[in-house]
VEXZA-300421 format. One line per field, with one value per residue (C-alpha): x, y negated, z negated; residue in one letter; residue number from 1. Coordinates in steps of 0.25 Angstrom, whole numbers, plus 5000, padded with zeros to 4 digits. Layout:
# VEXZA-300421
X: (X  ...)
Y: (Y  ...)
Z: (Z  ...)
residuo: (A  ...)
num: (NUM  ...)
END
This chain:
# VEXZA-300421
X: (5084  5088  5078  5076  5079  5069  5059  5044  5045  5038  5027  5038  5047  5034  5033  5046  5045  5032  5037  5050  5042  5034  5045  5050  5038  5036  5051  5047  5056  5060  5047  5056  5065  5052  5047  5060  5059  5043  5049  5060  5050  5040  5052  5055  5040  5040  5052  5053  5066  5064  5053  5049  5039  5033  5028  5014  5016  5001  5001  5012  5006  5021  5027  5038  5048  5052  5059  5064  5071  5078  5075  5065  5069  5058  5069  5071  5058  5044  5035  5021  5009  5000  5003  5003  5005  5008  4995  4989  4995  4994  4979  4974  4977  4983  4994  4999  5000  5013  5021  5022  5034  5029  5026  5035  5047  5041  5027  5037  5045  5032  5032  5021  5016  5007  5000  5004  4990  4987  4973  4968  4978  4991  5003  5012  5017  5026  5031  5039  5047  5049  5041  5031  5018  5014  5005  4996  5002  5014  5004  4998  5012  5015  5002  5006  5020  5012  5003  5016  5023  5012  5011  5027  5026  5011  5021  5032  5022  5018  5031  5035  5023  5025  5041  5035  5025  5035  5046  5034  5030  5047  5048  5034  5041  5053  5047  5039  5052  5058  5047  5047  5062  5065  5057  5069  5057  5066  5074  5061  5055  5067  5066  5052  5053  5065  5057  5045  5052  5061  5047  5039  5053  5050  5059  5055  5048  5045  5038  5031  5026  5014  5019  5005  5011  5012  5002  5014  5021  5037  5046  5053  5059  5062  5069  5073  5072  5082  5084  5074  5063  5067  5069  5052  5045  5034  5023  5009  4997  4986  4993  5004  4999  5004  4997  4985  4989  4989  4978  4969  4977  4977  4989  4992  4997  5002  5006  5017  5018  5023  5011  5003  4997  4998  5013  5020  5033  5032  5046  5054  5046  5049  5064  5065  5057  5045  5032  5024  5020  5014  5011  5003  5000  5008  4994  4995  4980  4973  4984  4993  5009  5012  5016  5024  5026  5032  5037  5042  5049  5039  5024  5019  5003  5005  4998  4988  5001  5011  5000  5000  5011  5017  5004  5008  5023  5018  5009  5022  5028  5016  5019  5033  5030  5022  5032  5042  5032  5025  5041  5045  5034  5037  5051  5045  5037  5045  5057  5044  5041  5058  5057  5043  5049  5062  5053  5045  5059  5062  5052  5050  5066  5061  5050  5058  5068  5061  5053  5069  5075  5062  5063  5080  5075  5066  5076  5086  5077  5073  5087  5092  5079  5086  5099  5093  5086  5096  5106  5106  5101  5113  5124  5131  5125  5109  5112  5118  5105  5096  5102  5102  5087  5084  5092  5084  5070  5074  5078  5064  5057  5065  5060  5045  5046  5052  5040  5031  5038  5037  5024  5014  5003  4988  4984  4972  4962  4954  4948  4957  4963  4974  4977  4978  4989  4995  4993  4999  5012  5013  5013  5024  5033  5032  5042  5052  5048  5049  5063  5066  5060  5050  5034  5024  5013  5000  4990  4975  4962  4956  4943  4953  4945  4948  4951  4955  4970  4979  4981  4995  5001  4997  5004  5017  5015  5014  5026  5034  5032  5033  5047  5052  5048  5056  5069  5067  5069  5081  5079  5065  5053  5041  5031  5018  5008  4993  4981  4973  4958  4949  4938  4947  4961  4969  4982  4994  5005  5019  5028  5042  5053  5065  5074  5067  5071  5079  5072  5079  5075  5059  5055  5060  5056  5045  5055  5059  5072  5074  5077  5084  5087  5099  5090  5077  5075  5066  5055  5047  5041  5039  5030  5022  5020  5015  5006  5000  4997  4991  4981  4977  4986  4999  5010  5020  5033  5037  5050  5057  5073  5075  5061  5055  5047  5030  5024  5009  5000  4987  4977  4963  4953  4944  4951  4960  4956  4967)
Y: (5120  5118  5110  5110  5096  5091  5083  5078  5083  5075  5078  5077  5089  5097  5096  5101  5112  5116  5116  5125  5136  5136  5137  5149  5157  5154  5161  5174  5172  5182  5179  5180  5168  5161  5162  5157  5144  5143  5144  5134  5123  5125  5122  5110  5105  5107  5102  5116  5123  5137  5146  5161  5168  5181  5192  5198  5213  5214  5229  5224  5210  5207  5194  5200  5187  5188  5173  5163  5148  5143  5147  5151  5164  5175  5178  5193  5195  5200  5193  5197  5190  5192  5179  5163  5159  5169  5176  5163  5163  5179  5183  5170  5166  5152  5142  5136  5124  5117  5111  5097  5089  5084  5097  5103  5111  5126  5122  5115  5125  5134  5139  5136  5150  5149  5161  5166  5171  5179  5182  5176  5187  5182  5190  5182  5169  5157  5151  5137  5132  5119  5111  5100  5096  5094  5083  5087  5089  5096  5105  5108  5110  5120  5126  5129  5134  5144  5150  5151  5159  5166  5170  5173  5182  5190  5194  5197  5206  5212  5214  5222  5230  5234  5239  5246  5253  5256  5261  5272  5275  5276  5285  5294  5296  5302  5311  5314  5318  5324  5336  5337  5338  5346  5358  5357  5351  5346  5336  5331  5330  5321  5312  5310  5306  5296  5289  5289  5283  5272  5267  5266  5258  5270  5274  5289  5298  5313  5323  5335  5349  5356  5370  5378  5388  5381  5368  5358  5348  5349  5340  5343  5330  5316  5302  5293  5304  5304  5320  5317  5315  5327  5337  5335  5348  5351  5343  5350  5345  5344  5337  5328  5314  5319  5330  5322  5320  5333  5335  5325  5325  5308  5299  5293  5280  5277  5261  5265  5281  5277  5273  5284  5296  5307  5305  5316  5309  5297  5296  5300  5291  5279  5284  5284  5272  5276  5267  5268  5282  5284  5299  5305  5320  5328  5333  5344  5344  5348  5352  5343  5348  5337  5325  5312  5303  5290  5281  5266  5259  5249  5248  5248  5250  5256  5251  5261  5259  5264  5277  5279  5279  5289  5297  5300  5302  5314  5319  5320  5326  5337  5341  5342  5352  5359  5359  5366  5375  5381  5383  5390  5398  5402  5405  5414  5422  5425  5430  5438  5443  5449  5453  5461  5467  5472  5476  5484  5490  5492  5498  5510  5514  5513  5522  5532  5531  5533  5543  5553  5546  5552  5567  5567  5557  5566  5578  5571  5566  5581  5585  5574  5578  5591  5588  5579  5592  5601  5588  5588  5574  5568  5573  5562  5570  5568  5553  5551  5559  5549  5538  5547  5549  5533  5531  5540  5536  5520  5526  5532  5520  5513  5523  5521  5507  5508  5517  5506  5496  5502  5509  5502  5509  5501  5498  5506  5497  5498  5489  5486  5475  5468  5464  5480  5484  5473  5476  5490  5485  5477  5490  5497  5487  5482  5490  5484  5470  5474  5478  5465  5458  5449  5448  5450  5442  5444  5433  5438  5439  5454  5451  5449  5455  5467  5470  5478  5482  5494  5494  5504  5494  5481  5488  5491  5475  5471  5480  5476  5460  5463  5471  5460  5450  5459  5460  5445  5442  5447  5438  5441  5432  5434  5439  5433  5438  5432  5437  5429  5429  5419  5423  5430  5432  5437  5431  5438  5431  5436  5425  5430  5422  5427  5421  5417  5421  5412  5406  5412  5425  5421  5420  5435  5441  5450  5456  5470  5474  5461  5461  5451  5464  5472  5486  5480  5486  5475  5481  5478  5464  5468  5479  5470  5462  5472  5478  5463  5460  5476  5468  5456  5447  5439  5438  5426  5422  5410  5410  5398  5403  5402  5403  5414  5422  5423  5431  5428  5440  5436  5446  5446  5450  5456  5470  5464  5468  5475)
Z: (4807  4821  4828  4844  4850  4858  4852  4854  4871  4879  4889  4899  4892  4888  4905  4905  4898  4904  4917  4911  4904  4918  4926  4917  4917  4931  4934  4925  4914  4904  4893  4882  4886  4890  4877  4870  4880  4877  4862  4863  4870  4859  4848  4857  4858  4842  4838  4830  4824  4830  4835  4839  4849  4843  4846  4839  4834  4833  4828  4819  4814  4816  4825  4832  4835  4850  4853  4843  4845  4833  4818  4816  4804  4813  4825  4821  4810  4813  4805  4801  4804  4791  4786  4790  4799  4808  4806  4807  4822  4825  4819  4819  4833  4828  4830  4814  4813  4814  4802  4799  4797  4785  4779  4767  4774  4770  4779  4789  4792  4794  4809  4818  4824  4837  4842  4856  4862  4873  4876  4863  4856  4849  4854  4847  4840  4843  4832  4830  4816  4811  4823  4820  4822  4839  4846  4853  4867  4862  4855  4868  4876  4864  4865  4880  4875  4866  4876  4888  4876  4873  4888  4889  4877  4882  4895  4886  4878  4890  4896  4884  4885  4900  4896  4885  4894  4904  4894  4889  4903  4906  4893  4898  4911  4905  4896  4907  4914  4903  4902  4916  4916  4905  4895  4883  4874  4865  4874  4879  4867  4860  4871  4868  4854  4858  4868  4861  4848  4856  4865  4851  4844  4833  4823  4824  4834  4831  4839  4833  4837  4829  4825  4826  4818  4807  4809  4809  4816  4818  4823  4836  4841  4833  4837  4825  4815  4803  4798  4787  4797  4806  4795  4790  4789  4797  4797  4793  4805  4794  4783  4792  4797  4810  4811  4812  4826  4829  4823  4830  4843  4841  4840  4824  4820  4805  4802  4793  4788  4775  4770  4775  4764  4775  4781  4774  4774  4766  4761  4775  4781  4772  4771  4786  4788  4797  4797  4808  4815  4828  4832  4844  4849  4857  4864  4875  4881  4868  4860  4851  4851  4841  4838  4842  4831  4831  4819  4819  4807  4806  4805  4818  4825  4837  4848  4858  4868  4859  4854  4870  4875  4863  4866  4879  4877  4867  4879  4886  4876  4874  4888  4887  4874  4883  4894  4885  4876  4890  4896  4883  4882  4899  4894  4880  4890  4901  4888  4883  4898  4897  4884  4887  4899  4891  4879  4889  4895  4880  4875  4884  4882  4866  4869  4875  4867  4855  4861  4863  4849  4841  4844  4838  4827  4820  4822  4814  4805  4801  4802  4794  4783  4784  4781  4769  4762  4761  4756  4740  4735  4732  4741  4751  4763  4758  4758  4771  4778  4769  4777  4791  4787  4785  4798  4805  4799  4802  4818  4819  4814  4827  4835  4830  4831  4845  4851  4843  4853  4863  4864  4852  4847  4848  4835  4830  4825  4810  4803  4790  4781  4783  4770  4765  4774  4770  4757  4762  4767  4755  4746  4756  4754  4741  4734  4747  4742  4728  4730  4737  4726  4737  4733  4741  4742  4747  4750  4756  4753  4748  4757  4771  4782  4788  4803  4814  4814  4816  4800  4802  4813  4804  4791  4801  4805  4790  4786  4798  4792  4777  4779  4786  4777  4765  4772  4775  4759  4755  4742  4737  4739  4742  4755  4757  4765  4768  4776  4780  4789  4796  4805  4817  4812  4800  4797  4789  4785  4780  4774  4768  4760  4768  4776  4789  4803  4811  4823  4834  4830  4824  4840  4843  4831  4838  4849  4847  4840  4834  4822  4809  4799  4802  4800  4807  4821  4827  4831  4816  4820  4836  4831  4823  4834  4842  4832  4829  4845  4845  4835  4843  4833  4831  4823  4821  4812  4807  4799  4793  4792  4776  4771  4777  4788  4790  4799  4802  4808  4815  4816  4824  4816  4826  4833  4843  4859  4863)
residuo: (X  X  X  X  X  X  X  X  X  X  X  X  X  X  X  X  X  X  X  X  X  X  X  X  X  X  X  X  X  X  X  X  X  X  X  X  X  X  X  X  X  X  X  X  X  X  X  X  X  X  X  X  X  X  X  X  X  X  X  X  X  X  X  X  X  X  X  X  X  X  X  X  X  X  X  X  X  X  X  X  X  X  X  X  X  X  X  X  X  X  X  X  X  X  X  X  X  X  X  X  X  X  X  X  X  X  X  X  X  X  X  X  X  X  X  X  X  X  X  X  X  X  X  X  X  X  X  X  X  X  X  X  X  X  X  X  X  X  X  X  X  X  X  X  X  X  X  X  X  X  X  X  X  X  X  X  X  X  X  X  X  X  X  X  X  X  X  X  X  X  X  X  X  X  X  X  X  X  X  X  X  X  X  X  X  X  X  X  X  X  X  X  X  X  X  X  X  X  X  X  X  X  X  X  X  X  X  X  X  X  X  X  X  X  X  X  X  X  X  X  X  X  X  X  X  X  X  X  X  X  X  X  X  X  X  X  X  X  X  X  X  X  X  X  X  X  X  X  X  X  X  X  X  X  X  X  X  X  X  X  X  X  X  X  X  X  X  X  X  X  X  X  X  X  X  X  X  X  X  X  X  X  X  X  X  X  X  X  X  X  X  X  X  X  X  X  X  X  X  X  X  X  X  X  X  X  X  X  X  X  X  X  X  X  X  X  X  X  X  X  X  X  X  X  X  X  X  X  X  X  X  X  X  X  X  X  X  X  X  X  X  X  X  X  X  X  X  X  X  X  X  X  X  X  X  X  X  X  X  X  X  X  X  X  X  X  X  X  X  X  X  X  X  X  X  X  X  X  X  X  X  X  X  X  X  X  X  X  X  X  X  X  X  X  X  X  X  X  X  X  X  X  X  X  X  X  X  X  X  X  X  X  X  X  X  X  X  X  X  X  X  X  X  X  X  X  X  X  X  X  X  X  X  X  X  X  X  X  X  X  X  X  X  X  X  X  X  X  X  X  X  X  X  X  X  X  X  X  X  X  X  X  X  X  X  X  X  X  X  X  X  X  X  X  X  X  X  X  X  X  X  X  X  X  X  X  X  X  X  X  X  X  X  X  X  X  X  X  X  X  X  X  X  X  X  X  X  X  X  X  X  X  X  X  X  X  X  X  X  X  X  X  X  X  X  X  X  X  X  X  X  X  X  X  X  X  X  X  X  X  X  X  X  X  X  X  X  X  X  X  X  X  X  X  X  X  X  X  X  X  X  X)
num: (1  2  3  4  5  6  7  8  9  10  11  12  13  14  15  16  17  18  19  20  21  22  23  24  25  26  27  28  29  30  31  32  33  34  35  36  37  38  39  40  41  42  43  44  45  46  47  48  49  50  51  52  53  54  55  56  57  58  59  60  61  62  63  64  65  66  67  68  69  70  71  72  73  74  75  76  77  78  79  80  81  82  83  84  85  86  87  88  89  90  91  92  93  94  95  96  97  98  99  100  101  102  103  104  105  106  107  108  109  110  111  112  113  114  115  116  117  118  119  120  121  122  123  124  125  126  127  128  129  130  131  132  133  134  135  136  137  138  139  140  141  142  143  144  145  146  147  148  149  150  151  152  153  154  155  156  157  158  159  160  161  162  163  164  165  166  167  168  169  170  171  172  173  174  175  176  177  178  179  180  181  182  183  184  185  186  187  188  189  190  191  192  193  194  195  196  197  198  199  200  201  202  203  204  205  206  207  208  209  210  211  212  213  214  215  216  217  218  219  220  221  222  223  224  225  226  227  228  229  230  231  232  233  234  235  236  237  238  239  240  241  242  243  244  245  246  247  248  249  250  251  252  253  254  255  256  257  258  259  260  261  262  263  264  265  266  267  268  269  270  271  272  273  274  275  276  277  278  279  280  281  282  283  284  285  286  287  288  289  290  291  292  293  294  295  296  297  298  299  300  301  302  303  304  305  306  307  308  309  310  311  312  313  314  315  316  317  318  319  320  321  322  323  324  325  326  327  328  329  330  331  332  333  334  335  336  337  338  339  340  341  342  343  344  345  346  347  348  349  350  351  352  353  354  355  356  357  358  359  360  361  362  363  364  365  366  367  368  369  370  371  372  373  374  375  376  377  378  379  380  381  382  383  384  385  386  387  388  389  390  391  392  393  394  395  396  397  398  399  400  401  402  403  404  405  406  407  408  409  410  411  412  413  414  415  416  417  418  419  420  421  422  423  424  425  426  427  428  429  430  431  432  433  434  435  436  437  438  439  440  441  442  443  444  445  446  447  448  449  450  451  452  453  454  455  456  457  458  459  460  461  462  463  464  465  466  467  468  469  470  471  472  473  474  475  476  477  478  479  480  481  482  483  484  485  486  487  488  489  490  491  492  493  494  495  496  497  498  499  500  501  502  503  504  505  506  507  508  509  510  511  512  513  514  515  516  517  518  519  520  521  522  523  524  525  526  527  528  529  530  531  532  533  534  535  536  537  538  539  540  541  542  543  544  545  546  547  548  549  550  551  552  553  554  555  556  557  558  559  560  561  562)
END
């Protein structure tokens, strides 16, 4: 082992080095190289073979090496501080005594850890190998060497701290910026997750939305992620560990996710190697978004600094959903506002329209009925008016649903059960789903309130939803419908097992003329919506593109004031 060459300094060189290491902290030298000269005149004072300042990880229990001089084997290794004798030195606030020359060679190569106290706290250690036993006042002098690095290494603690701070307020500024300058939600969004994940040194930072819809949390921006992370389904907010945050609207620390019975994830996580988990509320006045998550690769306490400042990153990141949900939905009215005002222009040329296309419709639908009586059953002539007559039936259903557009009846309240016209439309289309070899299933209570609706209009609504839901499965399957009551509303819900409906047309599906068949008209669904509004209630789609289409219809059950 290489050993330091000075020997037994006298007073005079203890003098000298006092006077150095005074002259050094006087001029504001850089704490780190102060701490190696501290480091290297308590090896000389020693007579030991190397040395190490380091730092306490308190959270952690982990000694972080920041300085070494010679060997020491602890340069590049935290080390944990359980066991003598460092926790001799971190938890019990005291110096170990230094080996004896004398002793066997394992207890002589033990190093002698001195606590470095600030305040009464130990923020760190100085550590010496292979020294001997001092007198008195070389003890003392080291005593002095120990408090100055103790000193030197508060300031560098500090320093750190202050660059920390400024780094996070640097990081709020920009994001800050960022929502000012821009409303593309998703680039402001990436930018948080990456600054977020790069200020915490975590491995993976995730940023969810709550979907009320469906009472989830999805994933709109990530940083670190491998595909398998990405590509997790929805995450429920009553059974996820993270959607505990939501639910309580307070932040949520886990030491180490692997070990926890709620984390959903268990084996991703241990396959990505993600420990410790921070995640805080996106909280937009009383309202919570969703969440920001982040996870480190090691076990980790996050300190009420760290909990803060992710806080407030994701109360930046609330208002820049915000920001970009309140443009979108300016942008949304003013296309509804156009699209009213063409409807408007639209539907009084249907009107007249229809009004000058029924009078010749119904002659040749009686001439074309003439023709077919005095056709023999069987002869080329009688089946080419059949398919005139079916023409000219499907052209005046256009024309009646046209004037239904245009002009829309008020619905004319009775009081009735929703689950019997249901159970009306079931019996007219059940030779069609027969056909088609698709189930139905219905899935209500006999005992269903009854309320005030327009029973012809609802039965048109229900139809209008069934037939779709049968030309959706060209395969077969099945259709379940469920009613449902609670003490203001009734709920009907149509799921199909067809092929979905692709998501650039699922947010027009209620404009007229719209259609996805090649014989529909696009007016069945805009209709429907009419009719639903004429009864104070809603109606929304959800479709997944491959698995199928629900529609939910909400229905007051008091009669709606109109």
């Amino acid at each position: 082992m290489q050993r330091h060459k000075a020997r037994n300094p006298s007073s005079r060189h203890m003098l000298d080095m006092a006077h150095r290491l005074s002259y050094l902290l006087a001029g504001g030298t850089d704490p780190l190289a102060f701490l190696r000269t501290i480091l290297q005149d308590a090896l000389a004072l020693t007579n030991s073979g190397g040395g190490a300042v380091l730092l306490l990880e308190r959270n952690l229990r982990l000694l972080r090496p920041l300085v070494h001089v010679g060997d020491v084997g602890i340069a590049e290794t935290d080390i944990r501080t359980d066991a003598p004798p460092w926790s001799t030195a971190v938890w019990g606030g005291k110096a170990t005594d230094a080996p004896s020359t004398a002793a066997p060679p394992p207890q002589r190569e033990a190093p002698l850890v001195l606590p470095l106290l600030v305040r009464g706290d130990v923020i760190g250690v100085l550590t010496l190998h292979g020294g001997v036993q001092l007198p008195s006042p070389r003890r003392r002098f080291l005593e002095i060497l120990v408090n100055l690095a103790a000193h030197t290494l508060h300031q560098e603690t500090q320093a750190r701290a202050l660059a920390q701070q400024r780094a996070e307020a640097a990081t709020l500024i920009d994001v800050g910026q960022d929502i000012s300058a821009s409303l593309n939600l998703d680039e402001v969004l990436q930018r948080v997750v990456r600054q977020a994940a790069q200020l915490m040194r975590a491995k993976v930072c995730s940023l969810m939305l709550v979907d009320a819809h469906h009472a989830t949390l999805r994933l709109h921006a990530t940083y670190g992620a491998s595909q398998t992370y990405t590509q997790r389904p929805p995450l429920s907010i009553e059974e996820s560990l993270v959607g505990d945050v939501v639910r309580r609207g307070e932040p949520l620390a886990v030491l180490d996710v692997r070990e926890h019975p709620q984390y959903q994830f268990l084996e991703m996580a241990r396959q990505e190697g993600l420990c410790s988990l921070l995640s805080v509320p996106l909280r937009m006045h009383t309202r919570v978004l969703g969440v920001l998550n982040v996870y480190t690769a090691e076990r980790r306490r996050f300190p009420p600094a760290a909990v803060a400042f992710l806080s407030a990153l994701a109360a930046q990141s609330a208002i820049a959903i915000e920001h970009a949900r309140l443009y979108q939905a300016m942008l949304e009215s003013q296309e509804r506002l156009r699209q009213s005002e063409r409807l408007a222009a639209m539907g009084s040329t249907a009107a007249a329209l229809a009004h000058e296309i029924r009078s010749p419709l119904q002659t040749m639908k009686l001439l074309v009925y003439a023709m077919q009586q005095d056709c023999p059953p069987q002869s080329p002539l009688r089946m080419e008016t059949d398919v005139l007559q079916q023409e000219l039936d499907r052209l005046a259903l256009l024309v009646e649903q046209c004037l239904e557009v245009a002009r829309p009846r008020p619905p004319t309240f009775t009081v009735q059960k929703l689950h019997d016209i249901m159970e009306d439309a079931f019996l007219i289309i059940s030779a069609e789903a027969q056909r088609r070899g698709i189930v139905l299933r219905k899935h209500w209570s006999p005992t269903l309130p009854a309320l005030q609706i327009d029973g012809a209009q609802m039965k048109q609504v229900f139809l209008n939803i069934l037939l779709n839901a049968l030309q959706a499965m060209e395969s077969g399957g099945a259709i379940d419908v469920s009613i449902e009551a609670d003490d203001t509303t009734m709920t009907t819900t149509v799921q199909d097992q067809g092929e979905g409906i692709p998501e650039a047309v699922l947010g027009q599906l209620f404009t007229p003329f719209l259609s996805t068949k090649p014989q529909g008209t696009g007016l069945g669904l805009s209709i429907s919506h009419g009719m639903i509004e004429g009864h104070g209630g809603s109606i929304r789609v959800a479709s997944q593109f491959g698995v199928g289409t629900s529609v939910t219809i909400v229905l007051p059950l008091s009669t709606p004031v109109l």
